[in-house]
C-alpha positions as semicolon CSV with decimal commas, in nm:
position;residue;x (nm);y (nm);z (nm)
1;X;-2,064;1,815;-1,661
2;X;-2,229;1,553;-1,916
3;X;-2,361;1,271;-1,781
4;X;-2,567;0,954;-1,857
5;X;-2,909;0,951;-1,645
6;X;-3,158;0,686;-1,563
7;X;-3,505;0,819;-1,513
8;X;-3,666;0,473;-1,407
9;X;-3,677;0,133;-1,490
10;X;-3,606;0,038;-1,835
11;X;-3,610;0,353;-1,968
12;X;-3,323;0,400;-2,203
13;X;-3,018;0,640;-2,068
14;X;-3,035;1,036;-2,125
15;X;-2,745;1,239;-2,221
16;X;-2,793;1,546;-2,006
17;X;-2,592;1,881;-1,865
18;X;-2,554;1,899;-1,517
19;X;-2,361;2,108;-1,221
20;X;-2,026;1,996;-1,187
21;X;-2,021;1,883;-0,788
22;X;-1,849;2,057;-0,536
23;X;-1,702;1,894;-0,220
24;X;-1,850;1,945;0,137
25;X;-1,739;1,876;0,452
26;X;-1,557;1,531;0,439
27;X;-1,621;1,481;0,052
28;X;-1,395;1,421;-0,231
29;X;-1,496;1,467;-0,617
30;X;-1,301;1,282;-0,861
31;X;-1,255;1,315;-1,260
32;X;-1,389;0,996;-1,372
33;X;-1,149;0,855;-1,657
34;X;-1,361;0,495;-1,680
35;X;-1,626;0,319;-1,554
36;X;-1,734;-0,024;-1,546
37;X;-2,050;-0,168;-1,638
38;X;-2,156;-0,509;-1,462
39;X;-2,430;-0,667;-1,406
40;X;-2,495;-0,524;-1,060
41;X;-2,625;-0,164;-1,215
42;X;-2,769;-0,364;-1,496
43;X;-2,989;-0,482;-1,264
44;X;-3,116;-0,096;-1,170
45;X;-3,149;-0,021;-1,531
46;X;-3,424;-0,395;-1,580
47;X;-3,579;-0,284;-1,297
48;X;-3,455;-0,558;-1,061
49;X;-3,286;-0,352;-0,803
50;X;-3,526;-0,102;-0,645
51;X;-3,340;0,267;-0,641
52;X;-3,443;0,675;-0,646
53;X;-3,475;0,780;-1,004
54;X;-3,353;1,025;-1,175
55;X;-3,035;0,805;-1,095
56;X;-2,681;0,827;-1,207
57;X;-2,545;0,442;-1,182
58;X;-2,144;0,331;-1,183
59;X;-1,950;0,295;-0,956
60;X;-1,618;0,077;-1,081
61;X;-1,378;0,342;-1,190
62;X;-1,069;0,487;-1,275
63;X;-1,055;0,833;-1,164
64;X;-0,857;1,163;-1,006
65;X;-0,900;1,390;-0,749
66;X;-0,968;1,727;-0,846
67;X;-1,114;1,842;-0,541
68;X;-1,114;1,792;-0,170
69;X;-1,372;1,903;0,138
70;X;-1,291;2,042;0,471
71;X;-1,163;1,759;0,717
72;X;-1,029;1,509;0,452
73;X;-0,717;1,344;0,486
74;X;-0,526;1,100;0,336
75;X;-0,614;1,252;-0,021
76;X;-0,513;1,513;-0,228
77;X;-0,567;1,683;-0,539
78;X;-0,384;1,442;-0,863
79;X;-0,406;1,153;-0,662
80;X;-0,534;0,821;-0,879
81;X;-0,819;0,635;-0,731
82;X;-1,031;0,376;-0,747
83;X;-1,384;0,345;-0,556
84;X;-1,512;0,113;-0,288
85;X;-1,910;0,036;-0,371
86;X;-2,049;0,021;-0,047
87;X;-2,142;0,362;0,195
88;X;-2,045;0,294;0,539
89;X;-2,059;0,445;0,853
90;X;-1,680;0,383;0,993
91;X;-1,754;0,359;1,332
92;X;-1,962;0,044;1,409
93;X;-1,790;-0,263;1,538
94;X;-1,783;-0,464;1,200
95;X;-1,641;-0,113;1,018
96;X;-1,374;-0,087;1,288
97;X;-1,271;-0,539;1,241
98;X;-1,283;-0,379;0,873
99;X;-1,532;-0,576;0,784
100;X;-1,702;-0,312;0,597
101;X;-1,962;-0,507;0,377
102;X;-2,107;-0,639;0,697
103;X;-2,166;-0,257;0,853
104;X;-2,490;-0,179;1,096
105;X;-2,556;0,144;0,953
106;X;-2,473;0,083;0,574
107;X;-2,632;0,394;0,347
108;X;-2,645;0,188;0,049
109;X;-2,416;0,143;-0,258
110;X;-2,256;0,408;-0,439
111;X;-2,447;0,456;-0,796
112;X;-2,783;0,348;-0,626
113;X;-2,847;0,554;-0,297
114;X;-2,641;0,790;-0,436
115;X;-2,525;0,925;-0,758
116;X;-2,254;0,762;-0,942
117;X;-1,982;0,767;-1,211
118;X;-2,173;0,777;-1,555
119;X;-2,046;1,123;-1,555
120;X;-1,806;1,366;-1,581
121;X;-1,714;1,418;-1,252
122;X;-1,857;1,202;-0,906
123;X;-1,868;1,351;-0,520
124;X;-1,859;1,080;-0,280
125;X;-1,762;1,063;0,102
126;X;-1,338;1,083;0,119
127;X;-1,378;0,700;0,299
128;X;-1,499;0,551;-0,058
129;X;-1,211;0,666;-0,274
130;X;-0,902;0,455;-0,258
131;X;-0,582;0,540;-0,363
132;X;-0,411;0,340;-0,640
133;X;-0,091;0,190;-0,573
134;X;0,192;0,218;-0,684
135;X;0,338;0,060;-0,997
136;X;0,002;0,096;-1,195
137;X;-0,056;0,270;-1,440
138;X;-0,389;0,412;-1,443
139;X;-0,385;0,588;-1,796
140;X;-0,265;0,349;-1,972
141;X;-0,517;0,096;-1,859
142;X;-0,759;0,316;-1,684
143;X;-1,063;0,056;-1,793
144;X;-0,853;-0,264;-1,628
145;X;-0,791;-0,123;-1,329
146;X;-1,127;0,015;-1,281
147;X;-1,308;-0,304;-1,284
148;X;-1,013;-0,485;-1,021
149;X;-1,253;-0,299;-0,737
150;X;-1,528;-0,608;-0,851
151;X;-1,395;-0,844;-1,087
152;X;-1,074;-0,934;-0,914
153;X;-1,166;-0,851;-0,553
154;X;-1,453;-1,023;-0,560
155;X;-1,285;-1,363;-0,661
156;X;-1,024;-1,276;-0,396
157;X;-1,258;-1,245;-0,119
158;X;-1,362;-1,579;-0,221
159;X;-1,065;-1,804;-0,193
160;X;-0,967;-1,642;0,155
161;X;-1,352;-1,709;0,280
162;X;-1,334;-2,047;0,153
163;X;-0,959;-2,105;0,261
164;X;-0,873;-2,227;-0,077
165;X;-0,542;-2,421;-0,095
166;X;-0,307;-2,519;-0,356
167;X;-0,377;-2,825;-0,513
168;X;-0,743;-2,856;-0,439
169;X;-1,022;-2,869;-0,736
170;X;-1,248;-2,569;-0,748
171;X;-1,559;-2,556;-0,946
172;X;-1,734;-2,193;-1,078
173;X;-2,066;-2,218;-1,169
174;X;-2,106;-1,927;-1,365
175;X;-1,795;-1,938;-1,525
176;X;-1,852;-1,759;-1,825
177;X;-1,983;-1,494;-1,681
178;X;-1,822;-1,122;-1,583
179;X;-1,707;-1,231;-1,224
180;X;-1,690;-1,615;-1,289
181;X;-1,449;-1,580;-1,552
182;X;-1,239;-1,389;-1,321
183;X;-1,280;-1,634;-1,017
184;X;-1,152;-1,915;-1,307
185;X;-0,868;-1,699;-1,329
186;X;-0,806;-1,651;-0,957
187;X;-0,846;-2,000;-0,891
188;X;-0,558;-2,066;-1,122
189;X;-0,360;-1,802;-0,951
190;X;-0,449;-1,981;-0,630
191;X;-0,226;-2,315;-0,820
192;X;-0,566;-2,531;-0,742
193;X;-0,755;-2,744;-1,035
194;X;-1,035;-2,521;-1,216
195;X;-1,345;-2,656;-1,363
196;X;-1,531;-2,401;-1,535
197;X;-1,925;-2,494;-1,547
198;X;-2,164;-2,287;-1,778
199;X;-2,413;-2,313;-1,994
200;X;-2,343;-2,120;-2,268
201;X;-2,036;-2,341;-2,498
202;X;-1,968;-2,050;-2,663
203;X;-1,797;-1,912;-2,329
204;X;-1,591;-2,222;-2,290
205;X;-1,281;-2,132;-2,516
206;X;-1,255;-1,812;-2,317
207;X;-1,295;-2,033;-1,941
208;X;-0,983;-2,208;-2,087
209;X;-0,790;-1,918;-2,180
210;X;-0,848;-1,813;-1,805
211;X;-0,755;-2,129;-1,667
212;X;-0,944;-2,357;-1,643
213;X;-0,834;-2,727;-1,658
214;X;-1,169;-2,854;-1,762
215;X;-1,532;-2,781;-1,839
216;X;-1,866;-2,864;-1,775
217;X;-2,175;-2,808;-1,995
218;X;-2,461;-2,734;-1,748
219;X;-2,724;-2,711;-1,956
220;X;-2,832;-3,105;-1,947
221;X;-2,869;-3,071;-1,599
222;X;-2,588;-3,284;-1,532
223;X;-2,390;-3,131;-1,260
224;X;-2,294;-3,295;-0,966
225;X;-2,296;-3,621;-1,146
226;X;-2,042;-3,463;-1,437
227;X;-1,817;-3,252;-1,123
228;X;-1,837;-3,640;-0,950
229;X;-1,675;-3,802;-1,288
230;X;-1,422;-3,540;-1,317
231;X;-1,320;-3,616;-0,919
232;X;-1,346;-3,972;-0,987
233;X;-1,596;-4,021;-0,735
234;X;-1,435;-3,816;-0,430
235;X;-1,592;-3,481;-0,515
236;X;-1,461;-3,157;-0,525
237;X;-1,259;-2,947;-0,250
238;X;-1,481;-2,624;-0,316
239;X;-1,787;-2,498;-0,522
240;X;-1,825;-2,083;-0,582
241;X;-2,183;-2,023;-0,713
242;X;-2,238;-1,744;-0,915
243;X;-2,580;-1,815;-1,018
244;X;-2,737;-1,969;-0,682
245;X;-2,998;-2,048;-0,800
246;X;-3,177;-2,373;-0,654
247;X;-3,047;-2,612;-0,934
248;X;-2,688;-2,494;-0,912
249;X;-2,680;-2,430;-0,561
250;X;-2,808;-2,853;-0,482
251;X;-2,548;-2,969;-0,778
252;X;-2,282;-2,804;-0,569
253;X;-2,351;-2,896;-0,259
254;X;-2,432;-3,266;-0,403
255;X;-2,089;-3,260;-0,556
256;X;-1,874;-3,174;-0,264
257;X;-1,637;-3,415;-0,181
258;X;-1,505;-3,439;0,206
259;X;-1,473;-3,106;0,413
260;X;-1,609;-2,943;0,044
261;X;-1,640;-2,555;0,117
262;X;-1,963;-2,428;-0,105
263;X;-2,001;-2,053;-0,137
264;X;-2,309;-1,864;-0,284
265;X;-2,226;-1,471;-0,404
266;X;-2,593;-1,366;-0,380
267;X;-2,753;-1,453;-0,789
268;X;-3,076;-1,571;-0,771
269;X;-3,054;-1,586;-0,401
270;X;-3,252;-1,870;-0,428
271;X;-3,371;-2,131;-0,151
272;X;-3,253;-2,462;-0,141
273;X;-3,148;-2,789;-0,011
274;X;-2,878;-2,960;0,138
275;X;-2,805;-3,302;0,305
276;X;-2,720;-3,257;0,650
277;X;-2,547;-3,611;0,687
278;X;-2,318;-3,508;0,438
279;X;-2,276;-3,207;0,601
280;X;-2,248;-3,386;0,915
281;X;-2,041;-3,729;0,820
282;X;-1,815;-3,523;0,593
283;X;-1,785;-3,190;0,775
284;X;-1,879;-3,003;0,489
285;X;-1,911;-2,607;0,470
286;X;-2,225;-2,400;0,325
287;X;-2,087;-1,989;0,287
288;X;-2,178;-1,700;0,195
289;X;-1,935;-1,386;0,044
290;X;-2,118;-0,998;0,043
291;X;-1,843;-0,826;-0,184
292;X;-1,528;-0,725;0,002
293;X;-1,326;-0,497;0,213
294;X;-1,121;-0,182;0,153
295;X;-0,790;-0,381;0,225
296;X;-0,925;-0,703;-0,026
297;X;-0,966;-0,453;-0,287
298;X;-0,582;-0,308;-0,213
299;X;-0,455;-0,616;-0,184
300;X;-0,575;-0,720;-0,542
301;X;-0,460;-0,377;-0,695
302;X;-0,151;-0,447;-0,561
303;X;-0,136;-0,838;-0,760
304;X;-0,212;-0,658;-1,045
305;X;0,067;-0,370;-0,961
306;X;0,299;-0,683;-0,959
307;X;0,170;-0,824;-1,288
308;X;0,064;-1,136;-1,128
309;X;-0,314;-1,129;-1,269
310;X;-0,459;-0,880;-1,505
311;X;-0,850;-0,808;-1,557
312;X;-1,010;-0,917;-1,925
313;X;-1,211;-0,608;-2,038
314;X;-1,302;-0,682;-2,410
315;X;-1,615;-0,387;-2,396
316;X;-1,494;-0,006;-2,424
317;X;-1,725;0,206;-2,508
318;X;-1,736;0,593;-2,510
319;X;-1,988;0,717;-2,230
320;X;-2,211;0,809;-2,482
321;X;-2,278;0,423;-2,601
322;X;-2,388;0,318;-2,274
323;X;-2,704;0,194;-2,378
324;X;-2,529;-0,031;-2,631
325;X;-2,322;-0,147;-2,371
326;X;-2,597;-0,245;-2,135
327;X;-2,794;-0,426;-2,407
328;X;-2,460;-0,649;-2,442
329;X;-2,461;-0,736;-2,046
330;X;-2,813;-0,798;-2,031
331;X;-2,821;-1,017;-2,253
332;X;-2,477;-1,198;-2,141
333;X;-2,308;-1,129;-2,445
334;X;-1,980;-0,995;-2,292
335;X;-1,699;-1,211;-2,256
336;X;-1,489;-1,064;-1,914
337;X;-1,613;-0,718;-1,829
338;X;-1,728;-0,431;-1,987
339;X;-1,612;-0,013;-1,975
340;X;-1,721;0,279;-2,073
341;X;-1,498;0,591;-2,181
342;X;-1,609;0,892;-2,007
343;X;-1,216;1,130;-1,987
Protein backbone atom coordinates (compact mmCIF):
# COMPACT_ATOMS: atom_id res chain seq x y z
CA UNK A 1 0.00 0.00 0.00
CA UNK A 2 1.27 3.77 -0.48
CA UNK A 3 1.41 5.71 2.30
CA UNK A 4 2.55 9.11 3.70
CA UNK A 5 5.33 8.64 6.57
CA UNK A 6 6.71 10.88 9.20
CA UNK A 7 10.25 10.06 10.13
CA UNK A 8 10.52 12.73 13.05
CA UNK A 9 9.79 16.05 13.87
CA UNK A 10 9.52 18.48 11.15
CA UNK A 11 10.75 16.48 8.67
CA UNK A 12 8.66 16.79 5.58
CA UNK A 13 6.26 13.58 4.71
CA UNK A 14 7.70 10.53 2.55
CA UNK A 15 5.77 8.81 -0.06
CA UNK A 16 6.70 5.20 0.56
CA UNK A 17 5.53 1.32 -0.34
CA UNK A 18 4.54 -0.64 2.38
CA UNK A 19 2.78 -4.21 3.36
CA UNK A 20 -0.76 -3.98 3.08
CA UNK A 21 -1.92 -5.02 6.93
CA UNK A 22 -3.51 -8.05 7.74
CA UNK A 23 -5.99 -8.48 10.65
CA UNK A 24 -5.16 -10.47 13.90
CA UNK A 25 -7.02 -11.65 16.51
CA UNK A 26 -9.71 -8.94 17.34
CA UNK A 27 -8.50 -6.47 14.50
CA UNK A 28 -10.23 -4.90 11.66
CA UNK A 29 -8.39 -3.20 8.53
CA UNK A 30 -10.28 -0.72 6.67
CA UNK A 31 -9.83 0.93 3.01
CA UNK A 32 -9.30 4.42 3.88
CA UNK A 33 -11.39 6.65 1.35
CA UNK A 34 -10.43 10.18 3.40
CA UNK A 35 -8.72 11.47 6.06
CA UNK A 36 -8.73 14.52 7.97
CA UNK A 37 -6.02 16.72 8.81
CA UNK A 38 -6.39 18.90 12.12
CA UNK A 39 -4.40 20.41 14.15
CA UNK A 40 -4.05 17.56 16.64
CA UNK A 41 -1.46 15.50 14.17
CA UNK A 42 -0.16 18.84 13.13
CA UNK A 43 1.10 19.04 16.29
CA UNK A 44 3.24 15.48 15.80
CA UNK A 45 4.48 16.71 12.54
CA UNK A 46 6.04 20.58 14.62
CA UNK A 47 7.27 18.47 17.01
CA UNK A 48 4.83 19.42 19.80
CA UNK A 49 3.35 16.10 20.54
CA UNK A 50 6.02 13.57 21.54
CA UNK A 51 5.37 10.11 19.38
CA UNK A 52 7.54 6.84 17.87
CA UNK A 53 8.85 7.79 14.50
CA UNK A 54 8.77 6.37 11.60
CA UNK A 55 4.99 7.32 12.24
CA UNK A 56 1.96 7.13 10.08
CA UNK A 57 -0.49 10.04 11.55
CA UNK A 58 -4.57 10.34 10.77
CA UNK A 59 -6.94 9.20 12.22
CA UNK A 60 -10.43 11.14 11.08
CA UNK A 61 -11.68 9.04 8.25
CA UNK A 62 -13.98 7.74 5.92
CA UNK A 63 -13.31 4.22 5.31
CA UNK A 64 -14.50 0.30 4.57
CA UNK A 65 -13.93 -2.85 5.88
CA UNK A 66 -12.12 -5.12 3.80
CA UNK A 67 -11.01 -7.38 6.33
CA UNK A 68 -11.89 -8.82 9.67
CA UNK A 69 -9.76 -10.89 12.59
CA UNK A 70 -10.75 -13.87 14.53
CA UNK A 71 -13.27 -12.91 17.44
CA UNK A 72 -14.74 -9.67 15.88
CA UNK A 73 -18.21 -8.95 15.90
CA UNK A 74 -20.42 -6.44 15.11
CA UNK A 75 -18.45 -5.79 11.71
CA UNK A 76 -18.21 -7.13 8.51
CA UNK A 77 -16.60 -6.93 5.31
CA UNK A 78 -18.39 -3.56 3.06
CA UNK A 79 -19.42 -2.07 6.09
CA UNK A 80 -18.78 2.05 6.11
CA UNK A 81 -16.95 3.35 9.07
CA UNK A 82 -15.70 5.96 10.74
CA UNK A 83 -12.87 5.85 13.59
CA UNK A 84 -12.88 6.69 17.26
CA UNK A 85 -9.22 8.40 18.15
CA UNK A 86 -8.60 7.13 21.39
CA UNK A 87 -7.21 3.17 22.23
CA UNK A 88 -8.99 1.87 25.12
CA UNK A 89 -9.03 -0.97 27.15
CA UNK A 90 -13.04 -1.76 27.41
CA UNK A 91 -13.08 -3.14 30.61
CA UNK A 92 -12.22 -0.51 33.29
CA UNK A 93 -14.98 1.17 35.17
CA UNK A 94 -14.97 4.57 33.19
CA UNK A 95 -14.91 2.27 29.66
CA UNK A 96 -17.86 0.26 30.98
CA UNK A 97 -20.06 4.16 32.24
CA UNK A 98 -18.75 4.67 28.48
CA UNK A 99 -16.83 7.20 29.37
CA UNK A 100 -14.10 6.16 27.18
CA UNK A 101 -11.80 9.35 26.99
CA UNK A 102 -11.47 9.09 30.73
CA UNK A 103 -10.10 5.17 30.56
CA UNK A 104 -7.31 3.82 33.28
CA UNK A 105 -5.46 1.89 30.87
CA UNK A 106 -5.67 4.17 27.69
CA UNK A 107 -2.83 2.93 24.91
CA UNK A 108 -2.73 6.20 23.34
CA UNK A 109 -4.40 7.75 20.23
CA UNK A 110 -4.75 6.14 17.05
CA UNK A 111 -2.13 7.83 14.43
CA UNK A 112 0.36 8.44 17.40
CA UNK A 113 0.92 5.15 19.47
CA UNK A 114 -0.04 3.51 16.62
CA UNK A 115 -0.08 3.78 12.94
CA UNK A 116 -2.74 5.65 11.26
CA UNK A 117 -4.74 6.52 8.11
CA UNK A 118 -2.25 8.46 5.77
CA UNK A 119 -2.42 5.32 3.86
CA UNK A 120 -3.90 3.00 1.83
CA UNK A 121 -5.25 0.76 4.08
CA UNK A 122 -5.23 1.09 8.39
CA UNK A 123 -5.45 -2.09 11.03
CA UNK A 124 -6.80 -1.02 14.20
CA UNK A 125 -8.51 -2.94 17.18
CA UNK A 126 -12.45 -3.88 15.91
CA UNK A 127 -13.55 -1.46 19.22
CA UNK A 128 -12.16 1.79 17.25
CA UNK A 129 -14.10 1.43 14.02
CA UNK A 130 -17.63 2.64 14.11
CA UNK A 131 -20.17 1.92 11.84
CA UNK A 132 -21.82 4.73 9.84
CA UNK A 133 -25.38 5.15 10.05
CA UNK A 134 -27.72 5.01 8.11
CA UNK A 135 -28.94 7.69 5.70
CA UNK A 136 -25.31 8.92 4.93
CA UNK A 137 -23.77 8.77 2.29
CA UNK A 138 -20.23 8.11 2.70
CA UNK A 139 -19.06 8.38 -1.06
CA UNK A 140 -20.53 11.10 -1.88
CA UNK A 141 -19.14 13.09 0.97
CA UNK A 142 -16.58 10.74 2.25
CA UNK A 143 -14.29 13.99 3.42
CA UNK A 144 -17.51 15.54 5.55
CA UNK A 145 -18.27 12.74 7.26
CA UNK A 146 -14.82 11.87 8.11
CA UNK A 147 -14.06 14.89 10.06
CA UNK A 148 -17.87 14.63 12.14
CA UNK A 149 -15.63 12.02 14.47
CA UNK A 150 -13.74 15.66 15.72
CA UNK A 151 -15.22 18.63 14.35
CA UNK A 152 -18.83 18.01 15.19
CA UNK A 153 -18.44 15.64 18.16
CA UNK A 154 -16.24 17.61 19.76
CA UNK A 155 -18.62 20.73 19.86
CA UNK A 156 -21.32 18.24 20.90
CA UNK A 157 -19.59 16.97 23.82
CA UNK A 158 -19.40 20.48 24.76
CA UNK A 159 -22.90 21.78 25.04
CA UNK A 160 -24.02 18.49 26.95
CA UNK A 161 -20.86 19.05 29.51
CA UNK A 162 -21.77 22.54 29.86
CA UNK A 163 -25.66 21.88 29.85
CA UNK A 164 -26.17 24.48 27.26
CA UNK A 165 -29.80 25.68 26.91
CA UNK A 166 -31.77 27.43 24.41
CA UNK A 167 -31.71 30.94 24.64
CA UNK A 168 -28.52 31.42 26.55
CA UNK A 169 -25.37 33.48 24.98
CA UNK A 170 -22.35 31.35 24.28
CA UNK A 171 -19.02 32.74 23.54
CA UNK A 172 -16.04 30.60 21.40
CA UNK A 173 -12.84 31.81 21.77
CA UNK A 174 -11.22 30.39 18.99
CA UNK A 175 -13.84 30.78 16.70
CA UNK A 176 -12.19 30.85 13.57
CA UNK A 177 -10.47 28.09 14.04
CA UNK A 178 -11.07 24.18 12.73
CA UNK A 179 -13.17 23.11 15.87
CA UNK A 180 -14.34 26.68 16.95
CA UNK A 181 -15.97 27.30 13.82
CA UNK A 182 -17.83 24.19 14.27
CA UNK A 183 -18.76 24.81 18.03
CA UNK A 184 -20.22 28.44 16.41
CA UNK A 185 -22.19 26.25 14.39
CA UNK A 186 -23.36 23.88 17.12
CA UNK A 187 -24.14 26.58 19.32
CA UNK A 188 -26.58 27.84 16.76
CA UNK A 189 -27.99 24.42 16.43
CA UNK A 190 -28.31 24.47 20.19
CA UNK A 191 -31.01 27.89 19.35
CA UNK A 192 -28.63 29.89 22.02
CA UNK A 193 -26.91 33.48 21.08
CA UNK A 194 -23.28 32.95 19.46
CA UNK A 195 -20.49 35.34 19.79
CA UNK A 196 -17.66 34.33 17.81
CA UNK A 197 -14.22 35.82 19.35
CA UNK A 198 -10.93 35.61 17.26
CA UNK A 199 -8.24 37.32 16.33
CA UNK A 200 -7.79 36.94 12.97
CA UNK A 201 -10.87 39.47 11.02
CA UNK A 202 -10.32 37.71 8.14
CA UNK A 203 -12.17 34.59 9.82
CA UNK A 204 -15.08 36.69 10.86
CA UNK A 205 -17.27 36.56 7.58
CA UNK A 206 -16.97 32.80 7.78
CA UNK A 207 -17.98 32.86 12.03
CA UNK A 208 -21.12 34.57 10.59
CA UNK A 209 -21.90 32.26 7.93
CA UNK A 210 -21.79 29.59 10.81
CA UNK A 211 -23.85 31.42 13.07
CA UNK A 212 -22.80 33.55 14.86
CA UNK A 213 -24.89 36.59 16.00
CA UNK A 214 -21.93 38.73 16.74
CA UNK A 215 -18.17 39.08 16.91
CA UNK A 216 -15.42 40.01 18.87
CA UNK A 217 -11.93 41.15 17.74
CA UNK A 218 -9.52 39.74 20.40
CA UNK A 219 -6.58 41.02 19.37
CA UNK A 220 -6.75 44.49 21.51
CA UNK A 221 -6.99 42.52 24.41
CA UNK A 222 -10.38 43.53 25.03
CA UNK A 223 -12.32 40.55 26.02
CA UNK A 224 -14.27 40.32 28.92
CA UNK A 225 -14.87 43.99 28.83
CA UNK A 226 -16.20 43.69 24.89
CA UNK A 227 -18.30 39.96 25.90
CA UNK A 228 -19.60 42.43 29.11
CA UNK A 229 -20.93 45.23 26.47
CA UNK A 230 -22.46 42.74 24.28
CA UNK A 231 -24.42 41.23 27.65
CA UNK A 232 -25.10 44.64 28.71
CA UNK A 233 -23.39 44.19 31.84
CA UNK A 234 -24.90 40.65 33.00
CA UNK A 235 -22.27 38.49 31.32
CA UNK A 236 -22.52 35.57 29.40
CA UNK A 237 -24.34 32.08 30.16
CA UNK A 238 -21.18 30.03 28.90
CA UNK A 239 -17.54 30.50 27.57
CA UNK A 240 -15.84 27.33 25.37
CA UNK A 241 -12.06 28.06 25.14
CA UNK A 242 -10.33 26.78 22.39
CA UNK A 243 -7.14 28.46 22.91
CA UNK A 244 -6.79 28.34 26.91
CA UNK A 245 -4.34 30.03 27.08
CA UNK A 246 -3.91 32.35 30.29
CA UNK A 247 -5.28 35.57 28.56
CA UNK A 248 -8.34 33.87 27.11
CA UNK A 249 -8.91 31.56 29.76
CA UNK A 250 -9.12 34.96 32.68
CA UNK A 251 -11.30 37.01 29.87
CA UNK A 252 -13.72 34.13 30.07
CA UNK A 253 -13.95 33.47 33.31
CA UNK A 254 -14.00 37.48 33.96
CA UNK A 255 -16.90 37.63 31.57
CA UNK A 256 -19.22 35.08 32.98
CA UNK A 257 -22.31 36.34 33.98
CA UNK A 258 -24.38 34.38 36.93
CA UNK A 259 -24.11 30.46 37.13
CA UNK A 260 -21.63 31.14 33.73
CA UNK A 261 -20.34 27.53 32.74
CA UNK A 262 -16.51 28.09 31.34
CA UNK A 263 -14.98 25.13 29.54
CA UNK A 264 -11.26 24.76 28.45
CA UNK A 265 -10.64 21.88 25.46
CA UNK A 266 -6.95 21.47 26.36
CA UNK A 267 -4.90 24.52 23.80
CA UNK A 268 -2.26 25.95 25.49
CA UNK A 269 -3.24 24.19 28.60
CA UNK A 270 -2.18 27.06 30.23
CA UNK A 271 -2.38 28.08 34.08
CA UNK A 272 -4.48 30.66 35.24
CA UNK A 273 -6.67 32.61 37.43
CA UNK A 274 -10.00 32.87 38.58
CA UNK A 275 -12.01 34.83 41.26
CA UNK A 276 -13.36 32.58 43.71
CA UNK A 277 -16.09 35.12 45.02
CA UNK A 278 -17.44 35.12 41.75
CA UNK A 279 -17.26 31.68 41.67
CA UNK A 280 -18.67 31.58 45.02
CA UNK A 281 -21.43 34.63 45.06
CA UNK A 282 -22.49 33.65 41.54
CA UNK A 283 -22.15 29.87 41.52
CA UNK A 284 -20.16 29.86 38.59
CA UNK A 285 -18.65 26.64 36.80
CA UNK A 286 -14.82 26.12 35.66
CA UNK A 287 -14.83 22.60 33.11
CA UNK A 288 -12.95 20.75 31.36
CA UNK A 289 -13.99 18.44 27.95
CA UNK A 290 -11.14 15.45 26.82
CA UNK A 291 -12.76 14.68 23.29
CA UNK A 292 -15.77 12.38 23.42
CA UNK A 293 -17.40 9.06 23.57
CA UNK A 294 -18.27 6.35 21.04
CA UNK A 295 -22.09 7.14 21.48
CA UNK A 296 -21.29 11.35 21.20
CA UNK A 297 -19.66 10.60 18.03
CA UNK A 298 -22.97 8.37 16.82
CA UNK A 299 -25.12 10.65 18.01
CA UNK A 300 -23.60 13.51 15.82
CA UNK A 301 -23.36 11.18 12.67
CA UNK A 302 -26.72 10.60 13.12
CA UNK A 303 -27.62 14.90 13.11
CA UNK A 304 -25.82 14.92 10.17
CA UNK A 305 -27.74 11.60 8.73
CA UNK A 306 -30.84 13.88 9.40
CA UNK A 307 -29.40 16.93 7.65
CA UNK A 308 -29.65 18.95 10.69
CA UNK A 309 -25.81 20.21 10.65
CA UNK A 310 -23.26 19.52 8.04
CA UNK A 311 -19.29 19.80 8.52
CA UNK A 312 -17.39 22.83 6.40
CA UNK A 313 -14.38 21.10 4.73
CA UNK A 314 -13.01 23.74 2.20
CA UNK A 315 -9.25 21.67 2.02
CA UNK A 316 -9.20 18.38 -0.27
CA UNK A 317 -6.25 17.37 -1.17
CA UNK A 318 -5.00 14.12 -2.85
CA UNK A 319 -2.83 12.06 -0.23
CA UNK A 320 0.02 12.90 -2.06
CA UNK A 321 -0.25 16.90 -1.16
CA UNK A 322 -0.18 16.32 2.40
CA UNK A 323 2.62 18.41 3.06
CA UNK A 324 0.82 21.31 1.36
CA UNK A 325 -1.98 20.66 3.40
CA UNK A 326 -0.16 20.75 6.69
CA UNK A 327 1.69 23.97 5.80
CA UNK A 328 -2.02 25.50 5.44
CA UNK A 329 -3.05 24.26 9.15
CA UNK A 330 0.03 25.28 10.66
CA UNK A 331 -0.11 28.27 9.78
CA UNK A 332 -4.07 28.69 10.42
CA UNK A 333 -4.85 29.35 7.04
CA UNK A 334 -7.82 26.91 6.70
CA UNK A 335 -11.17 28.11 7.06
CA UNK A 336 -13.37 24.80 8.64
CA UNK A 337 -11.35 21.64 8.24
CA UNK A 338 -9.12 20.18 6.01
CA UNK A 339 -9.00 16.37 3.92
CA UNK A 340 -6.93 14.56 2.16
CA UNK A 341 -7.88 12.09 -0.81
CA UNK A 342 -6.29 8.85 -0.31
CA UNK A 343 -9.31 6.09 -2.43
Amino acid sequence: MKAMVLNGPNLPFERVERPDPAAGPGEAVARVITCGAGLTIQHVKAGRRKVQFPRIIGHEITGEIVEVGPGVRGLKVGDPVTTYFYLNCGHCRWCLQNLEPLCENSGGQVGLECDGAYAEYVKLPARNFIRLPEGLDHKKHPAEIGVVTDALATPYKVLRRARVNAGETVAVIGAGGGLGIHQVMMAKWARTRVIAVDTRASKFEACRKAGADAVVDASGGRVAEQLLELTQGRGVDVVIDYVSATATLEAGARALGRRGRLVTLGGSGKPFQALAADMLNKEQDLLGSRYVTRSEIVASLELVARGEVFPLVTVLRPLEEAEAVHDLVERGEVTGRAALQVA
